[in-house]
PyMOL CGO cylinders between C-alpha atoms (Angstrom):
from pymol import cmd
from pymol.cgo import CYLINDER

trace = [
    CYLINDER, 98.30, 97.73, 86.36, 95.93, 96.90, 89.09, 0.3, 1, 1, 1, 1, 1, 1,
    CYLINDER, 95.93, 96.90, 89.09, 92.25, 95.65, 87.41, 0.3, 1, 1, 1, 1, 1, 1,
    CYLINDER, 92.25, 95.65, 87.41, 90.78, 94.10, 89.51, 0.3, 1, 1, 1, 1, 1, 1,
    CYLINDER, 90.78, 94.10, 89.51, 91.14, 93.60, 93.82, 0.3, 1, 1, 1, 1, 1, 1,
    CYLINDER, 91.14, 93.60, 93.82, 89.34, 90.97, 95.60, 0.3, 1, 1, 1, 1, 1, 1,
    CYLINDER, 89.34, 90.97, 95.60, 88.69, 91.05, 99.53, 0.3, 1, 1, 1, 1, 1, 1,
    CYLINDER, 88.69, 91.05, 99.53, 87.38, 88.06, 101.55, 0.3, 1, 1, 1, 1, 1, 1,
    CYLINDER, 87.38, 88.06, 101.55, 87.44, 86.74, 105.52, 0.3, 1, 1, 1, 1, 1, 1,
    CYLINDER, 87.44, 86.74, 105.52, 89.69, 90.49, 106.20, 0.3, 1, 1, 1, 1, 1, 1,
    CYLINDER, 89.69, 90.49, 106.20, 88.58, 92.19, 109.47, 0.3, 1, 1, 1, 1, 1, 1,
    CYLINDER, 88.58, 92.19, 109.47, 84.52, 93.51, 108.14, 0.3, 1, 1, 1, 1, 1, 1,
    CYLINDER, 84.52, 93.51, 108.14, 84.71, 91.79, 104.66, 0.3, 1, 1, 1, 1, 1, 1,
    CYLINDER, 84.71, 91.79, 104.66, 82.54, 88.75, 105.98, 0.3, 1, 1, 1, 1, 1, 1,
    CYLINDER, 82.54, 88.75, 105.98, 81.85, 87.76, 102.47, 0.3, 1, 1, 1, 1, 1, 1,
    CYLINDER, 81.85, 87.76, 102.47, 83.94, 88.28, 99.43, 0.3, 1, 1, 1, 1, 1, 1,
    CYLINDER, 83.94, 88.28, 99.43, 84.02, 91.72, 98.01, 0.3, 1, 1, 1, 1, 1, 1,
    CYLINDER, 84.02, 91.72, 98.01, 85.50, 92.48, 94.40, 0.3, 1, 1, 1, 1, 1, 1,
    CYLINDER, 85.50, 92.48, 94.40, 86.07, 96.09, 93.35, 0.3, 1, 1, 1, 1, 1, 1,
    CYLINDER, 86.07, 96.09, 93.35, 86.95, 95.74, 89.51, 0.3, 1, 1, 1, 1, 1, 1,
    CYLINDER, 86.95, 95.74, 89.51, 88.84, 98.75, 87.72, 0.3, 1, 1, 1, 1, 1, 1,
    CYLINDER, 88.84, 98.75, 87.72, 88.59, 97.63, 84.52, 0.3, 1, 1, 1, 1, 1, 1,
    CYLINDER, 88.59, 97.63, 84.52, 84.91, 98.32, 83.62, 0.3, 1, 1, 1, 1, 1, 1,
    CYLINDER, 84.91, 98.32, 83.62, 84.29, 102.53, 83.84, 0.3, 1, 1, 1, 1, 1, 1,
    CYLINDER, 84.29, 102.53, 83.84, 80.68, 101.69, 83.62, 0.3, 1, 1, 1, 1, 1, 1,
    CYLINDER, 80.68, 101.69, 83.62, 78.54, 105.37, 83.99, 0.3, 1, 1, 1, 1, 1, 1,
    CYLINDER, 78.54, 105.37, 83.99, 81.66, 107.30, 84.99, 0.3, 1, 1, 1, 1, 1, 1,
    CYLINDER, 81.66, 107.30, 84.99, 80.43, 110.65, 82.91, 0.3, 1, 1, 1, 1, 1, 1,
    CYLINDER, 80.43, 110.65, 82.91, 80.44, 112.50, 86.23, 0.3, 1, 1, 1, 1, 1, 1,
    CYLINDER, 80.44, 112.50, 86.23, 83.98, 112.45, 86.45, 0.3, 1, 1, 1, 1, 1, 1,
    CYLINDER, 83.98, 112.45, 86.45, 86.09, 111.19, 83.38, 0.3, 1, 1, 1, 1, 1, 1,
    CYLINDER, 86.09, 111.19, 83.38, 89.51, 112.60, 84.75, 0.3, 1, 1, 1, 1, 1, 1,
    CYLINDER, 89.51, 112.60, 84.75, 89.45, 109.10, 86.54, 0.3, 1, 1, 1, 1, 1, 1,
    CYLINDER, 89.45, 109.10, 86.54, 89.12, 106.91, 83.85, 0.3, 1, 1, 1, 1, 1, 1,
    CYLINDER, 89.12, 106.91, 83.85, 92.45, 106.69, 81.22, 0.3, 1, 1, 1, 1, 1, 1,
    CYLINDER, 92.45, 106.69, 81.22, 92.56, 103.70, 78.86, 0.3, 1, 1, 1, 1, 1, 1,
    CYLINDER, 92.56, 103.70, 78.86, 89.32, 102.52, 79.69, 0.3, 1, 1, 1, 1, 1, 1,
    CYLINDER, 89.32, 102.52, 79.69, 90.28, 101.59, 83.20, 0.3, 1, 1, 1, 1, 1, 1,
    CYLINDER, 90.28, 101.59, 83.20, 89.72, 103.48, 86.54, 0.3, 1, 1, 1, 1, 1, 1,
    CYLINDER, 89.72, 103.48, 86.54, 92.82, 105.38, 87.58, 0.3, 1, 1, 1, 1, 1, 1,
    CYLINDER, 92.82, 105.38, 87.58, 91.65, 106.65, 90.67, 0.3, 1, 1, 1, 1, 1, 1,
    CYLINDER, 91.65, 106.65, 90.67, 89.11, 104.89, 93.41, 0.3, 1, 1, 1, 1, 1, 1,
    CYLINDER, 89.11, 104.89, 93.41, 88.21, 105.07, 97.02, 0.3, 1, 1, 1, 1, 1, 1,
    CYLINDER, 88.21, 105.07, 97.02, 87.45, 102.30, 99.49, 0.3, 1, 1, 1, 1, 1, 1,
    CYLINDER, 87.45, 102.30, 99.49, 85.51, 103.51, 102.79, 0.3, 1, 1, 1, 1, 1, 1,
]
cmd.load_cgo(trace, "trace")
């Protein structure tokens, strides 16, 4: 399973960008996304 995805010196990502799944840190608004205390689902824009 993917935890954790780090981004650096791609196309915008001038500096080095980490999106970690494995913390669901204030996910109330939606817990249909978070399943064995990792996020299942996530969006980068």
């Amino acid at each position: 399973m993917l935890t954790k995805f780090l981004v650096s010196d791609f196309m915008n990502f001038k500096c080095a960008w980490t999106l970690d799944l494995s913390e669901p840190n204030n996910y109330e608004f939606n817990p249909e996304v978070v399943s064995k205390d990792a996020i299942t689902k996530a969006i980068v824009y």
